[in-house]
C-alpha atoms as a printed R data frame, in Angstrom:
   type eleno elety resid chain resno       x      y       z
1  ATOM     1    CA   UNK     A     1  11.138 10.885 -17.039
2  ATOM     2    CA   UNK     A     2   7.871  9.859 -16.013
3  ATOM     3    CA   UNK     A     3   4.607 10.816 -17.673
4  ATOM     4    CA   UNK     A     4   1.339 11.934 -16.641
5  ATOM     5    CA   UNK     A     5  -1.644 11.075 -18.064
6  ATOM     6    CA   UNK     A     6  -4.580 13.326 -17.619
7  ATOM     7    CA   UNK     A     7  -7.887 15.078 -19.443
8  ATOM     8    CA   UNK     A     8  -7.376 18.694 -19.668
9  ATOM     9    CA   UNK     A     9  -8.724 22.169 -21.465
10 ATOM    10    CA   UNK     A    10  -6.419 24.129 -23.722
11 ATOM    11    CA   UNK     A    11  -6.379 27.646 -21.845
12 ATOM    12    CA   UNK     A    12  -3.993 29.189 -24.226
13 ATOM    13    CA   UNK     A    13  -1.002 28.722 -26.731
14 ATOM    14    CA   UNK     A    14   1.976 31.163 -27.624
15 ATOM    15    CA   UNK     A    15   4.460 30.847 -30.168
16 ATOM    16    CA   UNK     A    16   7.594 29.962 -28.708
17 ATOM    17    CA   UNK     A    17  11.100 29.997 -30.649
18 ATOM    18    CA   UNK     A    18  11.074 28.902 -34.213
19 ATOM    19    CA   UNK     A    19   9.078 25.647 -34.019
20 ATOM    20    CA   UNK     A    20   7.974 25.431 -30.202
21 ATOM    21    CA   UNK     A    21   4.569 26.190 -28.763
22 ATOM    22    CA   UNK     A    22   4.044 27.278 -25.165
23 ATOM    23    CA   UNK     A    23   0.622 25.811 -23.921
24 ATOM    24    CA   UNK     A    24  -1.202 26.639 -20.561
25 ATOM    25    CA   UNK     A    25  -3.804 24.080 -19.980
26 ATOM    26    CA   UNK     A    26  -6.158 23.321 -17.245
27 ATOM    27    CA   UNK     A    27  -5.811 19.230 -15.990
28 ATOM    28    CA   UNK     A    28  -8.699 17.549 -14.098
29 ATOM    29    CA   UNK     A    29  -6.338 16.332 -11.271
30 ATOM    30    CA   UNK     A    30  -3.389 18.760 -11.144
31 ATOM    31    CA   UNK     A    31  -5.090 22.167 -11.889
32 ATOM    32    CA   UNK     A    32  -3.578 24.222 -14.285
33 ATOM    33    CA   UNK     A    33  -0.311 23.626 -15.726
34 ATOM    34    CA   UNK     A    34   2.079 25.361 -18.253
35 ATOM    35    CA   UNK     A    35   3.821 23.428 -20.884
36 ATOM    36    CA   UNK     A    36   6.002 23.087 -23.576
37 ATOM    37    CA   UNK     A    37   5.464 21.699 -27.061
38 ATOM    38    CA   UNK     A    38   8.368 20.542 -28.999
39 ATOM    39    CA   UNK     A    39   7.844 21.094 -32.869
40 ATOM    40    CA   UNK     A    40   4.232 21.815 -32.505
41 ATOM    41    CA   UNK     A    41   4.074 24.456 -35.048
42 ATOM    42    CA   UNK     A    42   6.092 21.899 -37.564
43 ATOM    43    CA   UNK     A    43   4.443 18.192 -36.646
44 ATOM    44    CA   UNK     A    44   1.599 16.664 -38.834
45 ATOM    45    CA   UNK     A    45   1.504 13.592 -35.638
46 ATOM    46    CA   UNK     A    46   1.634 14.663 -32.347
47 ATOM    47    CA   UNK     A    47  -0.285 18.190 -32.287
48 ATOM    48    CA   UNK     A    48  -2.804 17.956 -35.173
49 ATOM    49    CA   UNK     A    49  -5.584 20.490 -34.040
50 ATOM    50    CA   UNK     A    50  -5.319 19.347 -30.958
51 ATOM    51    CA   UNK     A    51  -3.578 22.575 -29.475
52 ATOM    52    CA   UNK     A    52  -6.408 24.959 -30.257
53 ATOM    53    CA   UNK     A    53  -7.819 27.080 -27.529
54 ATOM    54    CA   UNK     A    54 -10.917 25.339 -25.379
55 ATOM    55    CA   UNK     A    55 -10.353 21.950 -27.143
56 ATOM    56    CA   UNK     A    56 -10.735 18.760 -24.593
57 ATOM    57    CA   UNK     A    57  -8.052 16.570 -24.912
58 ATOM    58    CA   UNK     A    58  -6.341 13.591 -23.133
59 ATOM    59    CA   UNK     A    59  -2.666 14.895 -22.473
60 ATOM    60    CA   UNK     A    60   0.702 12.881 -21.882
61 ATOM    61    CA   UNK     A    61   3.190 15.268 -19.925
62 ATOM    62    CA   UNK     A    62   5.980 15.029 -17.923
63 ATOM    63    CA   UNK     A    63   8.319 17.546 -15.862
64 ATOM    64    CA   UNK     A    64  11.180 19.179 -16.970
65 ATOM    65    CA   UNK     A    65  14.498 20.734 -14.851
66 ATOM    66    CA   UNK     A    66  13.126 23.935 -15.580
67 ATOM    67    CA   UNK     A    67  10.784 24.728 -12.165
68 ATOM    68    CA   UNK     A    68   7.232 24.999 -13.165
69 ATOM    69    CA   UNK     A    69   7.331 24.225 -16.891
70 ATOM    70    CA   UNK     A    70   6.300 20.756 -18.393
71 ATOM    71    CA   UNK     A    71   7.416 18.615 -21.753
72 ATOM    72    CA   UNK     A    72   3.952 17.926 -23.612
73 ATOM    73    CA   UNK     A    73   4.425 14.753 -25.094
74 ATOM    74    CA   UNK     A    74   0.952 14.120 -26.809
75 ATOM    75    CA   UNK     A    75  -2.280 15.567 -26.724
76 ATOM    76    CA   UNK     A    76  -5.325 13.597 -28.477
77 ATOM    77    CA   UNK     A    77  -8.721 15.274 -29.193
């Protein structure tokens, strides 16, 4: 799976099963994109406060099977 590196704006989050988040954010070069964040509610690494509405962060993703859903690999504040 290839990765995508790209600045974006948290738009808004949504609990998602027991440890997932579902995150719509909007990218500078791809517009705006819905995602999916493994273990975001349980991991102290990849997600800290990072995954708050209107933060700016720098966002590793890449696309899934599923059509129009991404895996968020890392977002940095």
């Amino acid at each position: 799976m290839e990765y995508v590196k790209d600045k974006a704006i948290i738009l808004s989050t949504r609990d998602y099963g027991e440890a997932d988040r579902l995150v719509a954010f909007l990218t500078q070069h791809h517009g705006k994109v819905i995602g999916i964040a493994k273990h975001a509610r349980k991991s102290k690494r990849r997600f800290v406060n990072s995954l708050d509405i209107f933060n700016l962060v720098e966002i590793e993703y890449g696309e899934r099977r599923l059509p129009g859903l991404v895996f968020i690999k890392k977002a940095i504040l």
